[in-house]
C-alpha positions in Angstrom: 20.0 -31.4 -29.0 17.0 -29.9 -28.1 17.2 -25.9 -28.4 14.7 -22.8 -28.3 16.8 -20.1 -28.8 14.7 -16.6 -28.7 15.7 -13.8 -31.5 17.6 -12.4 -28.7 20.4 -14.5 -28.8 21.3 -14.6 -32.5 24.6 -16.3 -32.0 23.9 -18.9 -29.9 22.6 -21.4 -32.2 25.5 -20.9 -34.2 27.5 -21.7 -31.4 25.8 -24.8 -30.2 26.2 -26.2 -33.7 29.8 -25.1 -33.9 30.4 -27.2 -30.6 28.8 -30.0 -31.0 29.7 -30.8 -34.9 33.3 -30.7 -33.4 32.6 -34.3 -32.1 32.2 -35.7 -35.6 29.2 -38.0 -35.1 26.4 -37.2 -36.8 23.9 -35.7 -34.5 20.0 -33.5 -34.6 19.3 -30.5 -34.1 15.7 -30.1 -32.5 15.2 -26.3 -32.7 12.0 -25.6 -31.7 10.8 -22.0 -32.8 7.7 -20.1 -32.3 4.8 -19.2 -34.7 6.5 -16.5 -36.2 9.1 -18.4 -37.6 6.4 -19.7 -40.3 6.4 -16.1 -41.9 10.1 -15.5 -41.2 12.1 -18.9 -40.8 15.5 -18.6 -39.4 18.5 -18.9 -41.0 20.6 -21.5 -40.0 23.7 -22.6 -41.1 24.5 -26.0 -43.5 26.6 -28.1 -40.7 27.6 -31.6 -42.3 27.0 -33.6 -39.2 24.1 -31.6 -37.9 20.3 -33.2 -39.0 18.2 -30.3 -38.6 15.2 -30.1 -37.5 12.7 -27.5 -37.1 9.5 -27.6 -34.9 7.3 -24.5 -35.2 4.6 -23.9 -32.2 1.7 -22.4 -33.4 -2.0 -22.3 -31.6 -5.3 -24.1 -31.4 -8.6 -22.4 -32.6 -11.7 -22.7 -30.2 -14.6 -22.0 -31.6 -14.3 -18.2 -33.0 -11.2 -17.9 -30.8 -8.0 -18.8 -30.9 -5.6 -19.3 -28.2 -1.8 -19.9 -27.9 -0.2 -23.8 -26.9 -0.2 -24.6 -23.3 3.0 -25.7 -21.7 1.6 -29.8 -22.0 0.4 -29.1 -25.8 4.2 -28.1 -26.1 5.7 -30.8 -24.4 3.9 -33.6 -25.7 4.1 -31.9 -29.3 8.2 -31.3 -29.0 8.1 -35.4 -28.1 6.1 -36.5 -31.0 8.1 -34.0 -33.5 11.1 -36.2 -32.2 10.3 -39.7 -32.2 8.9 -38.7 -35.6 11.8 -36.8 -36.9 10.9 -35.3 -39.5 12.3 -32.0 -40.8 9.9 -29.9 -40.5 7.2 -30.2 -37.9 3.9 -28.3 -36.3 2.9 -28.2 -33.1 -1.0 -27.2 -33.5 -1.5 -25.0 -36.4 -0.4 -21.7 -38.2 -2.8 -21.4 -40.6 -5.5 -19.6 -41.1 -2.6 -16.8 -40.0 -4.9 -14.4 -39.7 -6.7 -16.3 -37.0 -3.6 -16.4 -34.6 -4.0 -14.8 -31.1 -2.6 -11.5 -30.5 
């Protein structure tokens, strides 16, 4: 399962995992969250047969700017994160922090 849920919706990835642990096979969670979950990561909750997995976006720096992922830096970074599935992974960077866009 591939999911990015927005802060708006705090119940739903509770609910996706609720659902689809009911089947009993082990299975990942892709949840793909944006660059503010690096200072504020989710919580999510300890499901047995769920493999988390978190894939934080963050941005590219160009030059003395900086500018947020385009819709192909996301998609191709999403795919890599799961072929490599890993627990965590970044798509682009989040540090230096203080050099994200605004």
């Amino acid at each position: 399962m591939v999911a990015w849920i927005h802060s708006t919706a705090p119940h739903a990835l509770p609910a996706v995992q609720q659902e689809l642990s009911a089947q009993r096979r082990t299975w990942r969670l892709f949840h793909v969250c944006g660059s503010r979950a690096y200072k504020e990561p989710p919580r999510v909750a300890d499901v047995p047969n769920c493999l988390y997995r978190r894939i934080l976006l963050g941005f590219r720096l160009q030059g003395d700017d900086s500018r947020w992922l385009t819709h192909a830096e996301i998609a191709a970074g999403v795919r890599a994160a799961i072929q490599g599935d890993r627990p965590f992974s970044v798509v682009g960077q989040v540090e230096p922090w203080d050099r994200r866009p605004v």
